[in-house]
C-alpha positions in Angstrom: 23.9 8.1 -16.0 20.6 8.9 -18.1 18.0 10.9 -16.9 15.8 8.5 -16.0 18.4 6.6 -14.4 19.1 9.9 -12.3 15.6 10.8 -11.4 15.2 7.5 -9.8 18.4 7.8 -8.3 17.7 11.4 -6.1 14.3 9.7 -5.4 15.5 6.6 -3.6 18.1 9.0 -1.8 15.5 11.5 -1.0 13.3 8.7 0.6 16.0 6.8 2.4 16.2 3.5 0.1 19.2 1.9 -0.9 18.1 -1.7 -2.4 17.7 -2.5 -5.7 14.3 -4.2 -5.0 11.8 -1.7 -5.3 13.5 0.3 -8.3 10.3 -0.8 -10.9 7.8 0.1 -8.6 9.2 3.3 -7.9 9.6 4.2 -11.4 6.0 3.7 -11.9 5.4 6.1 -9.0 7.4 8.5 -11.1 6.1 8.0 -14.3 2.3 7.8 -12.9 3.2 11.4 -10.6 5.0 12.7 -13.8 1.8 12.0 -16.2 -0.3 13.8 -13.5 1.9 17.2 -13.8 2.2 16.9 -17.5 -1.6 16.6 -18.0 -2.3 19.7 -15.7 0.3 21.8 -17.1 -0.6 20.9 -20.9 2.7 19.6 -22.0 4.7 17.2 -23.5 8.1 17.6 -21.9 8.5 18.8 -17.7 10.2 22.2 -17.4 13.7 21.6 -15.8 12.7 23.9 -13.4 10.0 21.5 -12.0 12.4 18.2 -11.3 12.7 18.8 -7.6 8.7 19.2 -7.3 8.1 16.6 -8.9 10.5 14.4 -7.0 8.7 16.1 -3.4 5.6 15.1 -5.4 6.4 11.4 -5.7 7.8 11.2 -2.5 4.8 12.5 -1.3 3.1 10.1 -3.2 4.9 7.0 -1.7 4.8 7.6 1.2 1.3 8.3 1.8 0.1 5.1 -0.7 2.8 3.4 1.5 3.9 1.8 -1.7 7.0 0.9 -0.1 5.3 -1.6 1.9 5.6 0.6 5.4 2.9 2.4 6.8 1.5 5.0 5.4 1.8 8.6 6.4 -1.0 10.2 7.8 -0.8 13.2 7.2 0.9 16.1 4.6 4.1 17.5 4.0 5.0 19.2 6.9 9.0 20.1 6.4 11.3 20.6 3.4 15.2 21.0 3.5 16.0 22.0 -0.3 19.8 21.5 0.4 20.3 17.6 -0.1 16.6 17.1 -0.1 14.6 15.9 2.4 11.0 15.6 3.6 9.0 15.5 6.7 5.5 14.6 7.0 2.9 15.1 10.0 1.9 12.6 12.1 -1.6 11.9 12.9 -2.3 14.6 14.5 -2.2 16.8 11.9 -1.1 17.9 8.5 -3.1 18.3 5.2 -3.9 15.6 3.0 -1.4 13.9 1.2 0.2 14.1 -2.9 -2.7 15.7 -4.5 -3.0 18.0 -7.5 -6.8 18.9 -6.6 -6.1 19.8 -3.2 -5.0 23.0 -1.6 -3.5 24.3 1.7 -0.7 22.9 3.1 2.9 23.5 2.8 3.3 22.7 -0.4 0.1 23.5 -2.5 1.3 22.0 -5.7 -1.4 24.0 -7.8 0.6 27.3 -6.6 4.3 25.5 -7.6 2.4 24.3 -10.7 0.7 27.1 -11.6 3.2 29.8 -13.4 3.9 26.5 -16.2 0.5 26.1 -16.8 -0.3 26.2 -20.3 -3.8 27.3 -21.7 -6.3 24.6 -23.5 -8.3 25.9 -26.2 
């Protein structure tokens, strides 16, 4: 299995999907969440050290564009179990604001995980 193949594999287990159906679209989530990371790190290539942010990233991402066609989740992050991943988000009465490289606070401020990779623009 390639590394693509792979990525898109822990995804779909991390967000509970089994079917075959909405592989492309969640491969563009990837790519597009993948791009965003790259661009605010200045690089080329994501360190290996990142590939489970960046999947919590995209999750976080689909569910709170509720590109999967359900609801979307209204609010943040709220829970993460790093063994066999998983995620929780808040419910509507709380919670920060959802995938977001701007934003801060939260359980998972992505600026902080990002943040030792960063690579300085001249």
């Amino acid at each position: 299995m390639d590394h693509v193949n792979e990525r898109l594999a822990r995804l779909k287990h991390l967000l509970g999907i089994v079917e075959e159906e909405q592989d492309g679209l969640l491969s563009t989530a990837l790519q597009a969440v993948e791009d965003q990371v790259l661009n605010y790190l200045g690089r080329e290539e994501l360190p290996p050290e990142l590939e489970r942010a960046l999947l919590l990233m995209t999750a976080s991402y689909w569910k709170g564009a509720a590109l999967g066609g359900g609801g979307a989740a209204t609010g943040g992050v709220t829970a993460v179990k790093r063994g066999d991943v998983s995620v929780s988000f808040a419910g509507s009465g709380g919670g920060t604001g959802l995938f977001s490289l701007s934003g801060t606070g939260g359980l998972l401020d992505w600026r902080t995980t990002l943040a030792p990779f960063r690579k300085l623009r001249w």
